[in-house]
C-alpha positions in Angstrom: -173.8 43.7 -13.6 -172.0 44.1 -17.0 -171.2 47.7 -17.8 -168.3 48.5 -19.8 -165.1 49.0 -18.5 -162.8 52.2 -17.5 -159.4 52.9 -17.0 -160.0 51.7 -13.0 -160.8 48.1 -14.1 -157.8 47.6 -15.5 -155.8 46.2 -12.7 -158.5 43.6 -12.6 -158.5 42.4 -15.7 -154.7 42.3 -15.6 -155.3 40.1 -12.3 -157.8 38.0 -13.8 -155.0 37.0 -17.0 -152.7 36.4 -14.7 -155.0 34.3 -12.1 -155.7 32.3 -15.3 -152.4 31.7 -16.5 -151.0 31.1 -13.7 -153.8 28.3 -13.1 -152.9 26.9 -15.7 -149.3 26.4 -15.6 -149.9 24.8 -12.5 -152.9 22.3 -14.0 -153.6 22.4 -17.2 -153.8 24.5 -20.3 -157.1 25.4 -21.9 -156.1 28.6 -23.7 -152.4 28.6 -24.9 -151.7 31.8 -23.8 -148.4 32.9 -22.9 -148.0 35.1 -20.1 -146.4 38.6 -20.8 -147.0 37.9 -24.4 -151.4 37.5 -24.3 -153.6 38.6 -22.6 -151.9 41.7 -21.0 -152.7 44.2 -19.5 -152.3 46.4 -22.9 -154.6 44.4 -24.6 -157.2 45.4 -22.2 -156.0 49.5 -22.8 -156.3 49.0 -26.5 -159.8 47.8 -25.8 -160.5 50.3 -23.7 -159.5 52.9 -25.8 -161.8 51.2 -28.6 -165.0 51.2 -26.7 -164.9 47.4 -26.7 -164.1 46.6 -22.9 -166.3 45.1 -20.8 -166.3 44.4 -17.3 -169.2 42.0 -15.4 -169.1 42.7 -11.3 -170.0 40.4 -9.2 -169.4 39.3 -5.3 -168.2 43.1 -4.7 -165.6 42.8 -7.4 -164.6 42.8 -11.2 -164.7 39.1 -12.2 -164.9 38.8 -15.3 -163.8 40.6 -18.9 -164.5 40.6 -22.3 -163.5 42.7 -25.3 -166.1 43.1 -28.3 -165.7 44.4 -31.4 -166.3 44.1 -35.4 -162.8 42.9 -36.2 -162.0 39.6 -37.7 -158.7 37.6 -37.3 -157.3 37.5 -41.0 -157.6 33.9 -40.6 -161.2 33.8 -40.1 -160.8 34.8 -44.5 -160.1 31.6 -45.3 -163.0 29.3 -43.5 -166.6 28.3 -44.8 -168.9 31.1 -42.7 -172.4 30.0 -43.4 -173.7 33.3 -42.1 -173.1 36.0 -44.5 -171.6 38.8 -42.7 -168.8 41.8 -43.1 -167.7 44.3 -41.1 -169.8 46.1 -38.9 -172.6 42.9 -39.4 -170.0 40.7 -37.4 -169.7 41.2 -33.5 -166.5 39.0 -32.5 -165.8 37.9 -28.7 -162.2 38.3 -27.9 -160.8 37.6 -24.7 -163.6 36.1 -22.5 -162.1 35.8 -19.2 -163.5 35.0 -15.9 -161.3 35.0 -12.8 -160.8 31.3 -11.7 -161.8 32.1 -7.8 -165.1 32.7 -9.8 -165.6 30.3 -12.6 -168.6 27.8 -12.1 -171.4 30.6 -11.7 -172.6 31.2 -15.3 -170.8 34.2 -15.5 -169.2 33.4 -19.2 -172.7 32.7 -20.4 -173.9 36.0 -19.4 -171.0 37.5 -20.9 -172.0 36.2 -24.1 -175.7 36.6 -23.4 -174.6 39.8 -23.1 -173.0 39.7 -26.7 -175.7 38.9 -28.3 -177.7 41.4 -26.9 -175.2 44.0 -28.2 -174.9 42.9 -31.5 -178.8 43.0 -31.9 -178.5 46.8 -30.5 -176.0 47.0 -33.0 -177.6 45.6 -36.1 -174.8 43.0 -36.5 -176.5 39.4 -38.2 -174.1 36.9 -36.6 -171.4 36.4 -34.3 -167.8 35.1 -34.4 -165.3 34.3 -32.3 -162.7 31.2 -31.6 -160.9 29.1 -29.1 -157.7 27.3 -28.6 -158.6 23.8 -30.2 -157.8 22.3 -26.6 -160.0 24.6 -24.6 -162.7 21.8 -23.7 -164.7 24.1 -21.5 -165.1 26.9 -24.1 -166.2 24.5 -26.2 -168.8 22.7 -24.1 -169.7 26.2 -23.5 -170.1 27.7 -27.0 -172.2 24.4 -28.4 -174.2 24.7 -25.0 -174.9 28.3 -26.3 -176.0 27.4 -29.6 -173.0 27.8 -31.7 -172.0 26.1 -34.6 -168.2 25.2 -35.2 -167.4 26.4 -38.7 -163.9 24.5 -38.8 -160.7 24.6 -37.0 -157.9 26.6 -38.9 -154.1 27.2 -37.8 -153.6 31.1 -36.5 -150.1 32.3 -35.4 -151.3 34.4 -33.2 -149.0 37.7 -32.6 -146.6 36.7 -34.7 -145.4 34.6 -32.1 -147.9 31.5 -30.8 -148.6 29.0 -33.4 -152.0 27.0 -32.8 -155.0 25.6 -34.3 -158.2 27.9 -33.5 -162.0 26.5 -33.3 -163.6 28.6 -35.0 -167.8 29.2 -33.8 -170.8 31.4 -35.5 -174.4 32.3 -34.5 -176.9 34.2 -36.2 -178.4 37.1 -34.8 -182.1 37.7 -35.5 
């Protein structure tokens, strides 16, 4: 079930960031996050506090979170968008995470199915969102999905984490 979040999910989605970095600094890195620096636990307050945190149970437990909203990375300014959007026409998806202990059940892809369904109810015409250039999976995922890579362009992301984003749109009709 995918409901959105309150202030009692928010130990979970602190544990599911660190699950996921911690996986990953003992494997491999797919995101580039930095742990205490993104995804905190603040980050999922500030979403709260927005309206834009959501929270999918499953197996008796919140495994996975996302946070929506209609604001665009001032990066996304200078790529090629082929779907014409502004504002409250753009849904983004920030910050899908889905515990580890729980990955491999489609859970992302109803997250995003989700998304879509959202930004219909909304009247958005398109959504955007991005990925670490290195994150296979989200990628594999995302094209799987039906959406288009617009281009890759460099983001430093709070101030502090320099990287290359993929950068991915699809229309909503």
């Amino acid at each position: 079930m995918i409901r959105k979040g309150t202030a009692a999910d928010l130990d979970a989605a602190e544990r599911i960031y660190h699950e996921i970095l911690d996986r990953e600094a003992a494997t491999v890195s797919y995101t580039n996050w930095v742990k205490g620096l993104y995804p905190t636990r603040a980050d999922a307050e500030g979403a709260l506090k927005a309206g834009t945190f959501y929270v999918l149970e499953a197996e008796g437990q919140v495994v996975a979170v996302v946070n929506l909203n209609h604001i665009q990375p001032p990066e996304y300014a200078s790529l090629d968008w082929s779907i014409p959007g502004e504002g409250d026409q753009v849904l983004v998806i920030h910050t899908l995470c889905v515990s580890p202990a729980a990955s491999g059940k489609g859970y992302a892809q109803q997250l995003v199915a989700f998304a879509e369904q959202l930004g219909r109810e909304q009247g958005c015409t398109v959504i955007r969102l991005d990925t670490y250039e290195g994150n296979r999976p989200a990628t594999a995922l995302y094209t799987k999905l039906g959406y288009r890579v617009v281009g890759v362009a460099p983001f430093y992301f709070q101030n502090v984490i320099q990287e290359n984003l993929r950068c991915f749109e699809k229309a909503l009709h």
